[in-house]
N, C-alpha and C positions, 0 to 999 in steps of 0.2 A: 808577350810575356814581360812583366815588368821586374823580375827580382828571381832569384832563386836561392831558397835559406838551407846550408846544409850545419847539422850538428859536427862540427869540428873544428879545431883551435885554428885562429885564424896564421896564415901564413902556409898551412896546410892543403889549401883547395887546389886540385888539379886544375893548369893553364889550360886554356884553346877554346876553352866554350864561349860561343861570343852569341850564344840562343838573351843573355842578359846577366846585368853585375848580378857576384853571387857576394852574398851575405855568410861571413861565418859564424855562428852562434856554437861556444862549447859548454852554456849553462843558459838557462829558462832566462830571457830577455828580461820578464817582469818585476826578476830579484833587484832589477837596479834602475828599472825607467816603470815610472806610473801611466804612461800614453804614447801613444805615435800619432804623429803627424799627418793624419790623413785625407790628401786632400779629395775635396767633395766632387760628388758627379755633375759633369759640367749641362747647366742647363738645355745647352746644345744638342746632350747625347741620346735625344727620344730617339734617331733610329737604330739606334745599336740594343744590343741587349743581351742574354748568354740566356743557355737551353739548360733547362734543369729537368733532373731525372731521378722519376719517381718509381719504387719497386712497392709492392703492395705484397700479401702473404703469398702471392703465385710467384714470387722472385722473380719474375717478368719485368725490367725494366721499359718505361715508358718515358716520352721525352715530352715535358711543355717549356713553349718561349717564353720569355720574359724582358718585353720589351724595355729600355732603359727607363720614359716617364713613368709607364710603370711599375718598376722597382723604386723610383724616388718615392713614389705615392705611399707603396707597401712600407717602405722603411718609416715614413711618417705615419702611419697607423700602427705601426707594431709599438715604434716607439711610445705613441700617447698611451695605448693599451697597458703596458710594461713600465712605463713611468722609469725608462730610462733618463738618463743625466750622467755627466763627464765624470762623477765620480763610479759609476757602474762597473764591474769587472764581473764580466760573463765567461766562466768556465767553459768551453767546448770541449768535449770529449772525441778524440777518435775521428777515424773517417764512416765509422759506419754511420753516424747519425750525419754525414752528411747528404746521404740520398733522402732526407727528410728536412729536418731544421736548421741540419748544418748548411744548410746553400742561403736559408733568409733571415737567422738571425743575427750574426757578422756586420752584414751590411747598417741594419738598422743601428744596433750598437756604435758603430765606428761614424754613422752619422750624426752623432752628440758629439763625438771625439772621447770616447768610451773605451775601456778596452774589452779585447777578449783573449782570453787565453787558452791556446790548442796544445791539451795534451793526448800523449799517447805511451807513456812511460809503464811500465805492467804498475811502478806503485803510484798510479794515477789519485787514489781516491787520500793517501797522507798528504801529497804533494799541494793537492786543490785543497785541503782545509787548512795546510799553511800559507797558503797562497792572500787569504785574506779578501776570498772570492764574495761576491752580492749576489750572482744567479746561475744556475745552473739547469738544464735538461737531462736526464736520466733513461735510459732504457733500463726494464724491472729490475734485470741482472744487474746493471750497478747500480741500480738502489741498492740492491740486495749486498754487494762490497762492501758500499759506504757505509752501512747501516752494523760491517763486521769489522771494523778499522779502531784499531786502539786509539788510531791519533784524535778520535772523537771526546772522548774525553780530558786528555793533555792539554787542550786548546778552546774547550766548550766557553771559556769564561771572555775569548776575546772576540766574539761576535754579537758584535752591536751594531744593529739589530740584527736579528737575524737572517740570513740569507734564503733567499727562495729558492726551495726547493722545487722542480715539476717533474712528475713523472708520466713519462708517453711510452704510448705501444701497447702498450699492457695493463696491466693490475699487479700492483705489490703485496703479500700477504699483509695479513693483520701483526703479527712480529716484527715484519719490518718497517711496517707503518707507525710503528710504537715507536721504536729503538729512534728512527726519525726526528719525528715528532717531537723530540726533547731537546733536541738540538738545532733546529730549522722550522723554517714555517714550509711546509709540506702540502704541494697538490696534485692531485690527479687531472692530468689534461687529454683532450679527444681534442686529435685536427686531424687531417689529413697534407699530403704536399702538395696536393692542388690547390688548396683556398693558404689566402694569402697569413692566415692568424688559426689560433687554435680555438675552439668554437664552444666547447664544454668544458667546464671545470669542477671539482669538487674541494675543499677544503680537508684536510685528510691531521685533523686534530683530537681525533680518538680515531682508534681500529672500524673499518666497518664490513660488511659479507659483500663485499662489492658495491662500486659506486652509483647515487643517484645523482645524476650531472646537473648543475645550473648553465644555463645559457651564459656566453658573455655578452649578450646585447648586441655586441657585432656583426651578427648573421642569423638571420632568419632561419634557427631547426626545426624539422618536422616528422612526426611518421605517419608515411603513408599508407592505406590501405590497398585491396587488390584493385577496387576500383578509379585506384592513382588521387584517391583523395585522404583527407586529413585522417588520421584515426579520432576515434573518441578515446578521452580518459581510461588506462588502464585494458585499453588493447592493443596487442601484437603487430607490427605492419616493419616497413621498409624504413629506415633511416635517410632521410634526404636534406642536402644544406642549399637554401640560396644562392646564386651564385651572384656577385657584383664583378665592377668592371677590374675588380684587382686580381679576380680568382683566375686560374687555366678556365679553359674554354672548350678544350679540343688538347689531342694527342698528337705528335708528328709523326704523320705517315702510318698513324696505325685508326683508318675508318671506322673499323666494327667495336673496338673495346668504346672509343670514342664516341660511339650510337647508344653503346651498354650503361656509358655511366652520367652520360652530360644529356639528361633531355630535358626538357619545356622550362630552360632554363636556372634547374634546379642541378647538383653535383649529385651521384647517387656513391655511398663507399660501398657499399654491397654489407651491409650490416642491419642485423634485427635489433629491434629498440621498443618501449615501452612510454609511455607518457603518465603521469599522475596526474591528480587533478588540481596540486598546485605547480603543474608546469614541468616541472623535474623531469631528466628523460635516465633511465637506465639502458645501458647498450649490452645488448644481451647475446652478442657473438657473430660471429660470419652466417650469413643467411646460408651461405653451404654447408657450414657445420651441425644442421640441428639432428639430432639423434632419436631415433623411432623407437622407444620403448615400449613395450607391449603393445601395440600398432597407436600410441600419444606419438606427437612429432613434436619434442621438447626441445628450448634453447639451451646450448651447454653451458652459456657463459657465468649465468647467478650458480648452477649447480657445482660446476667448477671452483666457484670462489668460497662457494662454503667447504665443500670438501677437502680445501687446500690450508683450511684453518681447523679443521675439525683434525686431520691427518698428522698435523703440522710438519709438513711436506714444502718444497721449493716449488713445485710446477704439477701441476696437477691436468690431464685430458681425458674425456670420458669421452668412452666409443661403445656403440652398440654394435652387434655380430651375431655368429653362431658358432658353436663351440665341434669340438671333433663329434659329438654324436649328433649332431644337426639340431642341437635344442638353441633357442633365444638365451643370450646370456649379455650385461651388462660391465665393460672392462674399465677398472678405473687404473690409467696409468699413470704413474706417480715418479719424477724426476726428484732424488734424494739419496742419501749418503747410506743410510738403512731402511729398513722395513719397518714401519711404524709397530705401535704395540699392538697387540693382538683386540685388547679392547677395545682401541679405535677401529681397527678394521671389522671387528662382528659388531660393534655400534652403525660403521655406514653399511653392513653388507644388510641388517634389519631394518634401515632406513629403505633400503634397495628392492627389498626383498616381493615387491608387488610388479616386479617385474622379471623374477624369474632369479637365476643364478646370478654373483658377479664373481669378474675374478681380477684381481688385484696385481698390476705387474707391476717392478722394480726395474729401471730403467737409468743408468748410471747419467746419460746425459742425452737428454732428447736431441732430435735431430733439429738442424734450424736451416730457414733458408739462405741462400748465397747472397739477400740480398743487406740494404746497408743496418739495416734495425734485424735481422738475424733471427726475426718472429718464430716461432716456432712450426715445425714442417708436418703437420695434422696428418699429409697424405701420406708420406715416409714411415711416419708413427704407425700407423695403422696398418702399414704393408709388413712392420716388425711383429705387430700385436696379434695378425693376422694375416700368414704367411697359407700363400694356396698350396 
């Protein structure tokens, strides 16, 4: 351990600990220093390296290494990718996005001699736009903050240029994509923490019913079919990324997930995906998630993303069931403050309606998993929506 930083006035830090100097900070370091000192990994250090750990929507933590050459490599491809440089200041949010991007993009940063700055203060999202922050990573829900922050306005005029916004894990509604949008340059990113960069992107400069992703060149995407080959234009298959020598590989100590997702050297994320025929891929939800309506086995993910604009609702999950008299019925469950207006909801229930009943639940705050992105917990939901 090289440092330990505690928030409190200096002179105040309990003696004895001799684990490493401790650092006292009683205000955000960045108010009064533009960089730190950081020195580089020593060419020497290929065999060392730290275990990074990845939770997917099963909150199931899983472990890959990450050897030191390795990590120099990744930090030099993320960099060129990011067009980082020593004036950068990258906002980190929190610890939960560290079982994702919080473990690889630090590094890269601080490889320019860049900063980054780690908050976790509840008024995170004023704090970072005085901060006079360049880029930032978003999980939906603090999009969703930033996008309700007064200080958005107070301060709109002193970002030059404007800083990049990206949002992972999820899809933001169209409201919030707007509200954004006027203030930052706003994207939608697909990666996963196994490959060393994010692999989809979409520009997010009007609202739209869910994203159609551009490739970044960096990693070969593909959907496959059942016969483990390509799809054609505008058919349904498996979402697979190439893997290079930067990406994981393999799991530690866990074989069989390791079998599930890493074969004939392609990453597999367990995700249904669509292709266009200029390229563009739409990712259309957890291949576990797809919903059997009227015996159709549809993806929830576009259905989802319209209904959460039409609703204008925070979180929207559609589940298929049966209701107490054993009939098929359609559940649209809706995370929000109130009950949408009536004409929204018999607009979607007539949209619905060739598949029998639906019915409409209001749900204060979905369940999320334990892990570090707090995804939303499908299985949980489903167990409240339909209770044996």
């Amino acid at each position: 351990m090289r440092a330990i930083v505690v928030s409190t006035a200096e002179g105040a830090v309990p003696k004895g600990a001799d684990l490493a100097p401790i650092y006292a900070m009683n205000k955000p370091f960045y108010e009064t220093s533009s960089a730190l000192d950081v020195p580089a990994l020593a060419e020497s250090a290929g065999e060392y390296g730290h275990i990074l750990y990845t939770s997917g929507t099963t909150g199931k933590y899983k472990k890959v290494f990450k050897p030191g050459r390795t990590q120099r490599e990744s930090d030099r491809e993320r960099r060129a990718h990011q067009a980082f440089d020593s004036s950068t200041k990258y906002h980190m949010l929190g610890f939960g996005l560290w079982t994702a991007i919080g473990f690889k993009m630090p590094p890269a940063v601080w490889s320019c001699g860049a900063t980054v700055i780690f908050e976790q203060r509840p008024d995170w999202a004023e704090k970072m736009i005085a901060s006079g922050f360049t880029n930032t990573t978003l999980l939906p829900d603090q999009a969703m903050t930033l996008s309700q922050s007064d200080a958005l306005q107070e301060v709109a005029e002193q970002f030059t240029p404007l800083p990049a916004v990206s949002v992972g894990g999820g899809f933001t509604s169209a409201k919030v994509t707007k509200t954004l949008a006027r203030f930052f340059r706003v994207r939608s990113i697909y990666g996963c923490t196994e490959l060393n960069i994010g692999v989809l992107f979409e520009e997010l400069e009007t609202p739209a019913a869910g994203p159609w992703f551009t490739s970044h060149g960096t990693r070969q995407v593909e959907v496959e079919n059942e016969l483990h080959e390509r799809c054609a234009a505008n058919e349904v298959g498996n979402l697979r990324i190439k893997l290079t020598e930067l990406d994981a590989q393999s799991y530690l100590g866990d074989p069989e997930t390791t079998h599930a997702v890493f074969r004939g050297g392609y990453f597999y994320p367990g995700d249904l995906a669509i292709r266009r025929e200029d390229g563009r891929i739409r990712v259309l939800g957890r291949a576990a998630d797809v919903v059997n309506l009227g015996g159709q086995k549809i993806a929830v993910a576009p259905i989802e993303a319209n209904l959460q604009n039409i609703l204008q609702v925070d979180y929207i999950c559609l589940f298929a069931g049966v209701n107490a008299a054993g009939e098929p019925e359609a559940v649209v469950a809706m995370e929000a403050p109130e009950m949408p207006s009536q004409d929204r909801l018999d607009h979607v229930g007539q949209e619905f309606s060739q598949w029998g009943e639906v019915r409409f639940a209001l749900v204060d705050r979905f369940p999320r998993t334990q892990s570090g992105t707090s995804k939303i917990d499908r299985k949980r939901l489903r167990m409240l929506l339909f209770p044996e």
